[in-house]
C-alpha positions in Angstrom: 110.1 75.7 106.7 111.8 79.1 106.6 111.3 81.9 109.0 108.7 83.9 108.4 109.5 87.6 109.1 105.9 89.2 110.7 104.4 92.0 111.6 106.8 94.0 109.2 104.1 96.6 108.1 101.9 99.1 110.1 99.3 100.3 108.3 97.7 102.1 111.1 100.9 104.9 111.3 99.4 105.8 108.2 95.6 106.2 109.3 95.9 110.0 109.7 96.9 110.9 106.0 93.4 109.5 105.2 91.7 112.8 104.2 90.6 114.4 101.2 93.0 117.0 100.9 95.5 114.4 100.3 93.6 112.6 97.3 94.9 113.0 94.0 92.1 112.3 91.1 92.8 112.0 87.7 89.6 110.7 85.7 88.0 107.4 87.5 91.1 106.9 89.9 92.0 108.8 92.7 95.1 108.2 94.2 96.7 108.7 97.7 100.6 108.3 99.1 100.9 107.0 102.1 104.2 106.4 104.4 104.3 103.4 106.0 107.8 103.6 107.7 111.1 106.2 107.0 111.9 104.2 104.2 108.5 102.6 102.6 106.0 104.6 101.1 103.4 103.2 99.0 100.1 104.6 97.0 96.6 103.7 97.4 94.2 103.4 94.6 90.2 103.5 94.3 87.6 104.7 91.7 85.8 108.0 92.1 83.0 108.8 90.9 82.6 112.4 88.3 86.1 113.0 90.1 84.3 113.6 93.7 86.4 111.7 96.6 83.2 109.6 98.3 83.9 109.0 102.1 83.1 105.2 101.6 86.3 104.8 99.9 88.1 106.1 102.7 86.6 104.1 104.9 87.8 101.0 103.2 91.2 102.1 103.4 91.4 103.1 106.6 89.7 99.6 107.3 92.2 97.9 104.9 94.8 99.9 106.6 94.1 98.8 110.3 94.3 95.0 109.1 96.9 95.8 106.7 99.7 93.7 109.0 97.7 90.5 109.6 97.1 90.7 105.6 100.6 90.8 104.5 101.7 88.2 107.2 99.7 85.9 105.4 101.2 86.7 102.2 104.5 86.1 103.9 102.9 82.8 105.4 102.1 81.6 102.2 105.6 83.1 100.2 107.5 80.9 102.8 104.9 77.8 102.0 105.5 78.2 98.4 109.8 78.5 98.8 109.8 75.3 101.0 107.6 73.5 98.5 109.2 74.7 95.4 112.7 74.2 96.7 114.0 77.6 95.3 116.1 80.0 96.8 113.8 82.2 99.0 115.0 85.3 97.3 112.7 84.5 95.0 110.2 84.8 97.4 111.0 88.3 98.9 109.2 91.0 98.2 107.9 94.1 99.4 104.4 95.7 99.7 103.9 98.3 96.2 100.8 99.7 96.2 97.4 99.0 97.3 94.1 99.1 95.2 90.8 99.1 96.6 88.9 97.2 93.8 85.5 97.1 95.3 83.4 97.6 98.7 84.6 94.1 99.9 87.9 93.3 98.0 91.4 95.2 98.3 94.6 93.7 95.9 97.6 94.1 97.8 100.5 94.6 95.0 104.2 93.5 95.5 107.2 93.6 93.7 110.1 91.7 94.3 113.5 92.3 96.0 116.0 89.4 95.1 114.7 89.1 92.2 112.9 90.8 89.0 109.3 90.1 89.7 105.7 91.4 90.6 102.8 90.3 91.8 98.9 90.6 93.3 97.4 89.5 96.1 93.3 89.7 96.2 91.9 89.9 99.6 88.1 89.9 100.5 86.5 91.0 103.6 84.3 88.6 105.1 82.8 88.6 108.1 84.9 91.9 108.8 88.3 90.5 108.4 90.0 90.1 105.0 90.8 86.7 104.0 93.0 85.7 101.2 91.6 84.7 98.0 93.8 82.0 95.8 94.6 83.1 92.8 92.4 80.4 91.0 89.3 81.2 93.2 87.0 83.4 91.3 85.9 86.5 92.8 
């Protein structure tokens, strides 16, 4: 099986920008940019409600964000699964953490793009039992 290249993202140096000075809200959706490294920032999505930031929604994320490397190294644990099964050149497995959006009280949807080749895709986690397990894309939510 190929190698599978962990720990690669550290949501946790990006705890700090959690505030609400930092939210952007247009409508339903507030929005927040958050740096994970020198070279990757991504945003963070959630609903508001009447365009008021509610501390619950940061608390997801900062929650999200502390297990943020144990979720994508199972998305890379299952991208290298897939490549050795499907045979394909593993660039078309490679990709790269987009944007996050926090789609309810329990269930975050990690969002990648790829970077060998043209692609996209989701990845729905829900939190169970405090830690955020990968749902299949057939499972029902």
């Amino acid at each position: 099986m190929p190698r599978v290249e962990l720990d690669r993202i550290d949501g946790a140096v990006a705890l700090s920008s959690l505030r609400p000075e930092n939210v952007s809200v247009r409508g339903d959706e507030a929005m927040i940019e958050l740096r994970l490294s020198a070279d990757h920032d991504i945003e963070l999505y959630f609903p508001t409600s009447g365009g008021a930031v509610e501390p619950e929604w940061l608390g997801l994320a900062s929650d999200v964000l502390t297990h943020l490397a144990g979720m994508d190294n199972e998305v890379q644990r299952v991208s290298s699964e897939e490549r050795a099964r499907s045979g394909y050149h593993s660039r078309n497995y490679e990709g790269e953490l987009a944007y996050i959006t926090l789609a309810g009280s329990d269930v975050v949807v990690l969002h990648y793009f790829g970077t060998g080749v043209n692609t996209e895709w989701d990845e729905r986690f829900v939190r169970t039992d405090g830690q955020w397990v990968r749902v299949k894309s057939a499972e029902p939510l």
